[in-house]
TORKE-146987 format. One record per residue (C-alpha): z, x, y; residue in three letters. Coordinates in pm, 1 decimal. Each point is the difference from the previous one (the first is absolute). Layout:
N
w / u / v / residuo
Z / X / Y / ala
...
//
This chain:
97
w / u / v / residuo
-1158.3 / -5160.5 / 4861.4 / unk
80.8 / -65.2 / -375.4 / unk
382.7 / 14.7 / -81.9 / unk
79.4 / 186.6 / -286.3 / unk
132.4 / -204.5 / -288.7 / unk
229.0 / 106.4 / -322.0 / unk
-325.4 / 37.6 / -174.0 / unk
-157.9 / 219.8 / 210.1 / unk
348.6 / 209.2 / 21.5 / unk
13.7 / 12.6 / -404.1 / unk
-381.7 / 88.6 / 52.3 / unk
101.5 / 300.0 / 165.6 / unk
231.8 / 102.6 / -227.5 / unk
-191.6 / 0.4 / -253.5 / unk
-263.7 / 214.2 / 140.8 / unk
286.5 / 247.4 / 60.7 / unk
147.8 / -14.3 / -367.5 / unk
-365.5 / 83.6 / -111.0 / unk
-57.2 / 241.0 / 293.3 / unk
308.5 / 159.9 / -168.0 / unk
12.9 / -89.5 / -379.9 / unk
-394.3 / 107.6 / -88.0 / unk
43.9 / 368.7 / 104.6 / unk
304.3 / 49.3 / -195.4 / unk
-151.9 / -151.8 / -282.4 / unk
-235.3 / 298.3 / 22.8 / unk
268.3 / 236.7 / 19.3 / unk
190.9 / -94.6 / -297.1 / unk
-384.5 / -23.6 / -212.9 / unk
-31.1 / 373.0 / 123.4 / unk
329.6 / 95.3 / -48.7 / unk
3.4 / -161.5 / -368.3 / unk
-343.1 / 163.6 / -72.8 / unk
172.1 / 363.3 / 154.5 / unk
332.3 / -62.6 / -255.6 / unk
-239.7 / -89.1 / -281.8 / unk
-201.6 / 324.7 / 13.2 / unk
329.2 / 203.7 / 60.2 / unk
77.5 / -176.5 / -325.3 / unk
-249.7 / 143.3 / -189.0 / unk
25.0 / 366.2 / 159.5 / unk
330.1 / -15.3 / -135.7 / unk
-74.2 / -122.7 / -371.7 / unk
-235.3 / 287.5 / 4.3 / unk
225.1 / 229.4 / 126.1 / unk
267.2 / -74.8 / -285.4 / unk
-252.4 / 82.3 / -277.1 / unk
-99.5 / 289.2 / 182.1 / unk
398.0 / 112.6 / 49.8 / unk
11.6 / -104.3 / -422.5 / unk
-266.2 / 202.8 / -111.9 / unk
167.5 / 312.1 / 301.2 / unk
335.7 / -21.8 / -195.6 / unk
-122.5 / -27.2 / -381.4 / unk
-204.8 / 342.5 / 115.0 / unk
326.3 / 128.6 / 141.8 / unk
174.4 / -52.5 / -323.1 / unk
-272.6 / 147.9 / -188.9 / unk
-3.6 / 347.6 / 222.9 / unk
350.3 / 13.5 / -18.6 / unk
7.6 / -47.7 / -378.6 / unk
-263.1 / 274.0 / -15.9 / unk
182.3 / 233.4 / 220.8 / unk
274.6 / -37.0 / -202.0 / unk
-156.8 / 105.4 / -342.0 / unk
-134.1 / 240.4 / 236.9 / unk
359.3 / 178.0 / 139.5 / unk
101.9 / -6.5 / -365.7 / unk
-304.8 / 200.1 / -129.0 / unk
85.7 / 220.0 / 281.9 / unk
354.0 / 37.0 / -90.5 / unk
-91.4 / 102.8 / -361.2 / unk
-261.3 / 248.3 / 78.4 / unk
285.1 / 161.9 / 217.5 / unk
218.1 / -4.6 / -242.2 / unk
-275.8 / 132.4 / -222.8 / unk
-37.9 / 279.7 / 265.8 / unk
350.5 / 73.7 / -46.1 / unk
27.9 / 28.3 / -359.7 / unk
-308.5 / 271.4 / -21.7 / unk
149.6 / 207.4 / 283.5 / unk
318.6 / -0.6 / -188.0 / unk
-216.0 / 105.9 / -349.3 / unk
-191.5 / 278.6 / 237.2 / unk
327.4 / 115.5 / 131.5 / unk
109.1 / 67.7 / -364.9 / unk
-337.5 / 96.7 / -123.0 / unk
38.4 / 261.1 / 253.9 / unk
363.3 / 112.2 / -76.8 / unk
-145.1 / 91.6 / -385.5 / unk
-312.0 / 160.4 / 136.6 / unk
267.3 / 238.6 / 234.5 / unk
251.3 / 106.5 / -272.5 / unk
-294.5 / 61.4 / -236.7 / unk
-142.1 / 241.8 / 258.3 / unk
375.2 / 139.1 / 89.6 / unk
43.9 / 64.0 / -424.0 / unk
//
């Protein structure tokens, strides 16, 4: 039989480092490729969220001309009842004279 030298021991090794080292090579390629795409997702996303909020701030600007048209045609509201009320107080003493 052959007795095994240092070479043949550092041999070994080596076949065990590559065993080793090659498949997590992959891994981290994969991985990389994975991080690089969730990358992109997420630049899309922001202009997505950006154009989300700049319609938010439109709406809310519109609502708010909105609640103030609706505050003067209630006030609006108010101010002819209060002219029919008196309106209706001249129409009653006329009839009562």
């Amino acid at each position: 039989m052959a007795s095994l030298t240092k070479d043949d021991a550092w041999k070994m090794i080596q076949i065990m480092m590559s065993a080793l080292v090659l498949p997590l090579a992959g891994w981290v390629w994969n991985t990389n490729i994975k991080v690089a795409e969730l990358e992109n997702d997420l630049g899309d996303a922001e202009v997505v969220i950006v154009d989300l909020v700049k319609k938010k701030d439109q709406y809310e600007s519109k609502e708010i001309a909105i609640t103030s048209q609706i505050i003067g045609i209630e006030k609006d509201i108010e101010y002819m009842k209060g002219s029919l009320g008196r309106i209706e107080e001249l129409v009653t003493r006329k009839k009562d004279k």
